[in-house]
C-alpha positions in Angstrom: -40.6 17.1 17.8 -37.9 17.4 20.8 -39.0 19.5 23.3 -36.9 22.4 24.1 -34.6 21.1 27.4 -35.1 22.9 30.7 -31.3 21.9 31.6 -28.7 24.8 30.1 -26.8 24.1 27.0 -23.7 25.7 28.5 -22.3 22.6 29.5 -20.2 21.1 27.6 -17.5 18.1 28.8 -14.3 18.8 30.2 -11.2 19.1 28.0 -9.8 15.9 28.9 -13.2 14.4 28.4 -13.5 16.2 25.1 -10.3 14.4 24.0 -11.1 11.3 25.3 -14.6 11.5 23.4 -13.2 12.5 20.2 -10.8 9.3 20.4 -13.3 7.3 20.7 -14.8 8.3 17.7 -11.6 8.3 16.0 -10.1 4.9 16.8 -13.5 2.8 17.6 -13.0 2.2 21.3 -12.5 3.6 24.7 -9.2 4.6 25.5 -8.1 2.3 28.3 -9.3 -0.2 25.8 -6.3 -3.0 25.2 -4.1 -1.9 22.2 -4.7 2.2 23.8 -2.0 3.9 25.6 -3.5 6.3 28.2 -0.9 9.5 27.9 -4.1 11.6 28.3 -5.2 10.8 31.4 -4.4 11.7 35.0 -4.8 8.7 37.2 -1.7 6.9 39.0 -1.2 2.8 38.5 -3.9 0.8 41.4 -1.8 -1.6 41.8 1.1 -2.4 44.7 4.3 -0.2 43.7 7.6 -2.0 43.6 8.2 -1.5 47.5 4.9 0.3 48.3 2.0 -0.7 50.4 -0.4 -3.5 49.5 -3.8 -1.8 48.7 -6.4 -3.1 50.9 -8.6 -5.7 49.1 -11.9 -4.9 51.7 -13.7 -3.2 54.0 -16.3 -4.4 56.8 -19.4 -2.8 56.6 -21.7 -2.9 59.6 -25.6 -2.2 60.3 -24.5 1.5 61.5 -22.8 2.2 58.2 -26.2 2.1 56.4 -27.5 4.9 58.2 -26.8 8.2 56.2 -23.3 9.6 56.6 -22.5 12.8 58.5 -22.6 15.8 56.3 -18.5 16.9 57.0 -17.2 13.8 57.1 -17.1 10.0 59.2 -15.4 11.0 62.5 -13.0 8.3 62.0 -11.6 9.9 58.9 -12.0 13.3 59.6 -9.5 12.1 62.6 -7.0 10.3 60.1 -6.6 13.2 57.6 -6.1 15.6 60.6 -3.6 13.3 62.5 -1.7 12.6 58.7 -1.0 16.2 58.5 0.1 16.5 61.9 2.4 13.9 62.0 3.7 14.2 58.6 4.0 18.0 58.8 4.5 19.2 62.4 0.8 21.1 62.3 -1.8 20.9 65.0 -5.2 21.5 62.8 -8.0 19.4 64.5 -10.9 16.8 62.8 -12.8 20.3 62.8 -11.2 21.9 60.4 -11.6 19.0 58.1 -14.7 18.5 55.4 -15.2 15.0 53.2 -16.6 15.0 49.7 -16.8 12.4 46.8 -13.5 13.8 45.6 -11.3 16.2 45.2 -13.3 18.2 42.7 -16.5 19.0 44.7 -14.5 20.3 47.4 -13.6 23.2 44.9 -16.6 23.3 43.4 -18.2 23.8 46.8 -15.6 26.6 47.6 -15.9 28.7 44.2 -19.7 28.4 44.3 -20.0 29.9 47.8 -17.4 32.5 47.5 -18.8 36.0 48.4 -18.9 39.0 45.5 -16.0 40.6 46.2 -13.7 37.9 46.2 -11.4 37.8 42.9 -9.7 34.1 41.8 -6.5 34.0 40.8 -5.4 31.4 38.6 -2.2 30.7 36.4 -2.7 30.7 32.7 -1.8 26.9 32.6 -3.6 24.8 34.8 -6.0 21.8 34.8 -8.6 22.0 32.7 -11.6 21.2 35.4 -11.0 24.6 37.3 -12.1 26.7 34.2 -15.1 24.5 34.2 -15.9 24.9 37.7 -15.3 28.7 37.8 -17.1 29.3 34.6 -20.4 27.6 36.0 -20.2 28.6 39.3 -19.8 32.6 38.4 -16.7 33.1 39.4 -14.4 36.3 38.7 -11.2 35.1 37.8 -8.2 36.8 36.5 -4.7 34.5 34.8 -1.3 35.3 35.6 0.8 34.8 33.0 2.9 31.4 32.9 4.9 31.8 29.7 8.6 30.1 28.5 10.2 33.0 30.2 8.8 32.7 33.4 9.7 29.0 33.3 5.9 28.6 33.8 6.4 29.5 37.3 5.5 32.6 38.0 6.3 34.5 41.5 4.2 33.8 44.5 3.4 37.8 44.2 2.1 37.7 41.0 -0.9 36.2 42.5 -1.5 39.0 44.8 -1.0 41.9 42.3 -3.5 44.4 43.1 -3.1 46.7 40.8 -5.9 48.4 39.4 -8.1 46.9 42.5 -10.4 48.6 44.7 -9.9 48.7 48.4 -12.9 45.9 49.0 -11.8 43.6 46.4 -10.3 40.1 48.5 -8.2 37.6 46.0 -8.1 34.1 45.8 -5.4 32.7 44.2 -6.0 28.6 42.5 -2.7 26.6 42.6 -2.0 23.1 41.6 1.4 22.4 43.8 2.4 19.9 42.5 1.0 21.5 39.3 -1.1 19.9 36.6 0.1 20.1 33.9 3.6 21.5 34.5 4.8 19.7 37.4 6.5 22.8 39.0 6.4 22.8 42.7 6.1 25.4 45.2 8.5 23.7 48.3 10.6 24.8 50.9 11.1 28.9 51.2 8.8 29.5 48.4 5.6 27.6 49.6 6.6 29.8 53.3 6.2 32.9 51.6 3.5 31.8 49.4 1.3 30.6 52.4 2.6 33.9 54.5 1.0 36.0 51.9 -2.1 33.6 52.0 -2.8 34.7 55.8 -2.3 38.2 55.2 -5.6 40.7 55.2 -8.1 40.5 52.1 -6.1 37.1 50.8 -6.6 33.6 51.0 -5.7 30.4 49.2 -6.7 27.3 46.9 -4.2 24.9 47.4 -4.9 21.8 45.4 -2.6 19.5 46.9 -3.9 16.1 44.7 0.2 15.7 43.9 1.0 16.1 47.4 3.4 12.9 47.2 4.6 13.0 43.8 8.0 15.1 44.9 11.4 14.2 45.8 10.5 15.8 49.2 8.3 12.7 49.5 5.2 15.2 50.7 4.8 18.9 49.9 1.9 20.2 52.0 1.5 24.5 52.6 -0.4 23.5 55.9 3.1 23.3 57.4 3.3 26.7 56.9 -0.1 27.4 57.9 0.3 30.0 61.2 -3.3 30.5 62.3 -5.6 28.2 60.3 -8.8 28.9 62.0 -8.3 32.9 61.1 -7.8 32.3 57.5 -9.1 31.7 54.7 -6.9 29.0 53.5 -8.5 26.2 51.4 -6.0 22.8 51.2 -7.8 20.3 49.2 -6.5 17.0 49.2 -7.5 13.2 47.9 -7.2 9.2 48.5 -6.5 9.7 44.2 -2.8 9.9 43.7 -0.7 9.2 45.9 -3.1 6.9 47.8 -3.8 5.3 44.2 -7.5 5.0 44.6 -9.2 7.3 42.5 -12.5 5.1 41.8 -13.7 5.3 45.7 -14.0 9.0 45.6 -13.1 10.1 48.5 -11.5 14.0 49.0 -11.3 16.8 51.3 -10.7 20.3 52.3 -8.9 21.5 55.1 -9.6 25.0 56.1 -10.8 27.0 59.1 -13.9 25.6 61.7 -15.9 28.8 60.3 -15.6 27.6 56.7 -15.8 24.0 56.9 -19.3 25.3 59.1 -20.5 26.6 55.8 -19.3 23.8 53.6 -20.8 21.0 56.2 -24.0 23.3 55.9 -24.0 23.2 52.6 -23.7 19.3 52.5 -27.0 19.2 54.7 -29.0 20.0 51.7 -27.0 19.6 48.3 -24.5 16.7 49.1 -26.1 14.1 51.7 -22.3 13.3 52.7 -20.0 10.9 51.5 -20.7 6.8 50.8 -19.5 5.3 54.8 -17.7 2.0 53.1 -15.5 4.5 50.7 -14.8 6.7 54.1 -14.1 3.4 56.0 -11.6 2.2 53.2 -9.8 5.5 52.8 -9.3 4.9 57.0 -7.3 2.1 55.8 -5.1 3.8 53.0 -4.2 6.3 55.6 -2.6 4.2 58.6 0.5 6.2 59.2 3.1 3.5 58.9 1.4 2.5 55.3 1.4 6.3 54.4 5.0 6.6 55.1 5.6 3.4 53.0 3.4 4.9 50.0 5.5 7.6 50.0 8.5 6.3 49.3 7.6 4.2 46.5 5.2 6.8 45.0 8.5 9.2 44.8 11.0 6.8 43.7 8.7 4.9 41.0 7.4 7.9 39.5 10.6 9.6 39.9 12.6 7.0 38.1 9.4 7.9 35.5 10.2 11.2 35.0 13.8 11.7 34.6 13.7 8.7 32.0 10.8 9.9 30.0 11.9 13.5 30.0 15.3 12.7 28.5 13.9 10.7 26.0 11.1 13.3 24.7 14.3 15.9 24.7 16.2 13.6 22.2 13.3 12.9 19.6 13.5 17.2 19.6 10.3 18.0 22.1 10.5 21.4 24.4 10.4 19.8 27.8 9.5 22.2 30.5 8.3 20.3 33.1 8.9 20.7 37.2 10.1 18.4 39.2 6.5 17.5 40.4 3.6 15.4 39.6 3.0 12.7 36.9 2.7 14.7 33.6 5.3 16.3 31.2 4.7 19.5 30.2 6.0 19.8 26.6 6.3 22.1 22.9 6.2 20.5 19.8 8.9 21.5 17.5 8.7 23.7 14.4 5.4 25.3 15.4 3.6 22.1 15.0 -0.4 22.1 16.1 -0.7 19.7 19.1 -4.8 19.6 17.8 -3.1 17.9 14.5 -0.7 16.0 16.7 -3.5 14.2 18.7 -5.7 13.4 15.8 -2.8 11.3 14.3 -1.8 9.6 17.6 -5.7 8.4 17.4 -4.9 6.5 14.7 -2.5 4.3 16.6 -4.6 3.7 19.4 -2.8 6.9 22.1 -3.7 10.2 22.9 -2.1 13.2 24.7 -3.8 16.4 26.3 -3.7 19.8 24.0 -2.1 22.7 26.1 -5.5 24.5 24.6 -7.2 22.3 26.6 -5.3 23.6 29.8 -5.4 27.5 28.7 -6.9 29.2 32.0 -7.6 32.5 29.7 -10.1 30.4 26.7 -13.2 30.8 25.8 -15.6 27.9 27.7 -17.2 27.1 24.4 -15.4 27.2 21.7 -14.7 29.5 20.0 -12.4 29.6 16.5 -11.6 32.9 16.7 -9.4 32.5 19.5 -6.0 31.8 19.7 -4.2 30.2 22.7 -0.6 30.5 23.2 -0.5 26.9 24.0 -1.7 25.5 20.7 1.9 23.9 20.2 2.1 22.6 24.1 1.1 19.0 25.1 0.6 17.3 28.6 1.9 13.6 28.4 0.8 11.4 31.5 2.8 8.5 32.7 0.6 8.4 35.8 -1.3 4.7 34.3 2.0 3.8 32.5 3.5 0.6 33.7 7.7 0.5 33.5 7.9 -2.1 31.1 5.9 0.1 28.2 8.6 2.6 28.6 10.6 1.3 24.4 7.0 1.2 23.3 5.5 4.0 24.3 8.8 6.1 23.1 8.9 3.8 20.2 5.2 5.2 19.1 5.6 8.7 19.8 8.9 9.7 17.8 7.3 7.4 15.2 4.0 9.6 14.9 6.1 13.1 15.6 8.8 12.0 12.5 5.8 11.0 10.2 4.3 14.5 11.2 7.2 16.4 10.7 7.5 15.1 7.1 
C-alpha cells in the first residue's frame, strides 16, 4: 500500500505547465516537438536576430570557479547589472544593491516569502500565472485590482495604492509585470515617474518585474530611472539574462533593491540557496557587455516589433478582440461570440498548437481548482510569438482562423 506522502498535496503545476501537460496527453508529444507550434509558451527565439548580437558560444571556466559561489552574486556580475542600469538609465545604484539567483522567479519567491505581516500585495487581476503560485505557497496577503475591457486592462498607478478600508499599520506591495504578461501594456515615460514616486512614498513599495525590459519601442523601459533614493526604499526591480538577453536555459536573474534588503536576501541565500552556478554568472558577464547590450536592443525591438503589429492585424481580421499593449511578446486577445478559450485549446491540440487560457492568468482564482468558479477571462487567450520564427508567420495564421472557423460552426 503507498504510504501517505510527507510532501503537501497543495502543489499542483503552474498554469502554463498545466496546459502544456494536458497537450501532451492530447496530441502524443511534447510541445516544442517538430509538427508543434509553441503559442503557449513565453520564451524569446536563442538564436542571433536579424541585426542583433551573436550569442556567445562559451565560457572559460577556471580552478576558482569550482569553489562555491558567493551567496548575492559573482562580483563581476553584480558589477555588469549595476553598470547596465547606470549607463542605460542615468542611475547611480552600486553592485550592492544587486542580488543573483537562478532566475527571475526565485528572486520573487524570495521577496514574497520574507515579506513581514503587515505588508499587503497588490496585484492586477491579469497577470502571469507563476505570481499566484508563488503568493499562494509563500502566505502571502494579496488583493486584485480590477483590469477589465473598460479599463483597457490598464488600470491607474493609484489603484494599486488604494487604501481604503485599511488600517493605519497595513504597508502595500504592489506586483507589476511592465512590460506586462500577458497584456503587453507598458507603464513608460510620465506614468512609470509617478508610478515609482508613489513606490518611495511612506508604507509603499514596489515589485517591478522588468523580464520585458527590452521588448518596447523605447528600446528599454526600466522604473530604476525614476528610482530617487533606492537605498531608503523598498523597491524590488527584478530583472533576467531570459528575454531580451535570449538565454533563458542558463538561469541567471536578479533583484535590484536597497543594501538593507539585498542583506536579507544574500542571508537568506547562505542557508536555502548556496548561490548561483559561476559558469552561468560568467556567461551572463558576456551577454551584458554594453556595446552588445545596445546592439540587442535594437534588434529585440525591431524584430519583435515588426511581430506584433503583423500578428495583431491579422488576429483582428479573422474577428479576435485584440487588446494588447504595445509591450512584450504575447497578444492579449477575446474570442468572439462568447466562445470558451478551455474548448478552444483542446481543439488546437489536435493540430499539434496550443495557446494560454486567460483562466490560467486570473489573479483572483482559486489555486486548485475549483468548478464552481467563474473567471471573467474564460473567453480571453494569451498567444506567444516569443519562439516564433518570421517565416511561420501564413502558417501559423493559416492554422488558427482554420481551428477558430471550424469552432465557430
Amino acid at each position: 500500500m503507498q504510504r501517505d506522502s510527507f510532501l503537501s498535496d497543495d502543489c499542483p503545476p503552474m498554469g502554463i505547465y498545466e496546459t502544456l501537460y494536458a497537450f501532451r496527453d492530447s496530441f502524443g508529444a511534447f510541445m516544442g516537438s517538430e509538427g508543434t507550434h509553441p503559442w503557449s509558451q513565453g520564451f524569446p527565439l536563442t538564436t542571433q536576430l536579424a541585426g542583433g548580437p551573436a550569442l556567445p558560444d562559451s565560457v572559460d571556466v577556471t580552478w576558482e570557479d569550482r569553489f562555491y559561489p558567493k551567496a548575492w552574486g559573482h562580483p563581476l556580475l553584480r558589477e555588469a547589472i549595476a553598470n547596465h542600469y547606470n549607463s542605460f538609465y542615468g542611475c547611480k545604484i552600486a553592485p550592492e544593491n544587486v542580488m543573483v539567483f537562478a532566475g527571475g522567479r526565485p528572486g520573487i519567491y524570495t521577496i514574497l516569502a520574507f515579506l513581514k505581516k503587515h505588508v499587503e500585495v497588490r496585484i492586477g487581476n491579469v497577470e502571469w500565472p507563476a505570481y499566484l503560485d508563488i503568493m499562494t505557497q509563500t502566505g502571502s496577503n494579496w488583493r486584485v485590482v480590477p483590469f477589465t475591457k473598460e479599463n483597457g486592462f490598464h488600470p491607474p498607478n493609484a489603484a494599486y495604492f488604494d487604501r481604503a478600508g485599511l488600517n493605519d499599520k497595513t504597508h502595500l506591495l504592489p506586483i507589476i509585470s511592465n512590460p506586462g504578461n500577458p497584456t503587453g501594456h507598458t507603464r513608460c515615460g510620465a506614468e512609470l515617474e509617478e508610478l515609482m514616486a508613489m513606490a518611495e512614498q511612506p508604507k509603499n513599495g514596489i515589485l517591478l518585474d522588468e523580464a520585458y525590459e527590452m521588448f518596447h519601442a523605447s528600446k528599454g523601459v526600466s522604473g530604476i530611472q525614476y528610482v530617487k533614493d533606492l537605498d531608503n526604499s523598498n523597491v524590488f526591480l527584478a530583472g533576467a539574462c531570459t528575454k531580451g538577453l535570449q538565454s533563458p536555459g542558463i538561469r541567471i536573474g536578479w533583484v535590484v533593491a536597497s543594501r538593507k534588503n539585498i542583506e536579507t536576501m544574500a542571508n537568506y541565500s547562505s542557508f536555502g540557496m548556496g548561490g548561483v552556478s559561476h559558469p552561468s554568472q560568467l556567461y551572463a558577464v558576456k551577454l551584458l557587455e554594453p556595446a552588445r547590450v545596445a546592439q540587442a536592443r535594437e534588434a529585440v525591438e525591431k524584430h519583435y516589433g515588426m511581430q506584433r503589429a503583423r500578428y495583431g492585424e491579422a488576429f483582428a481580421q479573422m474577428g479576435l478582440r485584440v487588446y494588447t499593449g504595445d509591450g512584450g511578446f504575447y497578444h492579449w486577445m477575446e474570442l468572439p461570440d462568447g466562445l470558451n478559450a478551455d474548448e478552444f485549446n483542446r481543439r488546437l491540440f489536435k493540430r499539434g498548437a496550443a495557446i494560454l487560457k486567460g483562466f490560467d492568468c486570473d489573479m483572483a482564482r482559486p489555486h486548485r481548482k475549483d468548478p464552481a468558479y467563474r473567471s471573467p477571462y474564460e473567453s480571453f487567450f494569451r498567444f506567444s510569438f516569443g519562439p516564433l520564427l518570421p517565416e511561420t508567420f501564413e502558417s501559423d495564421i493559416a492554422l488558427m482562423r482554420q481551428v477558430l472557423d471550424e469552432y465557430r460552426g
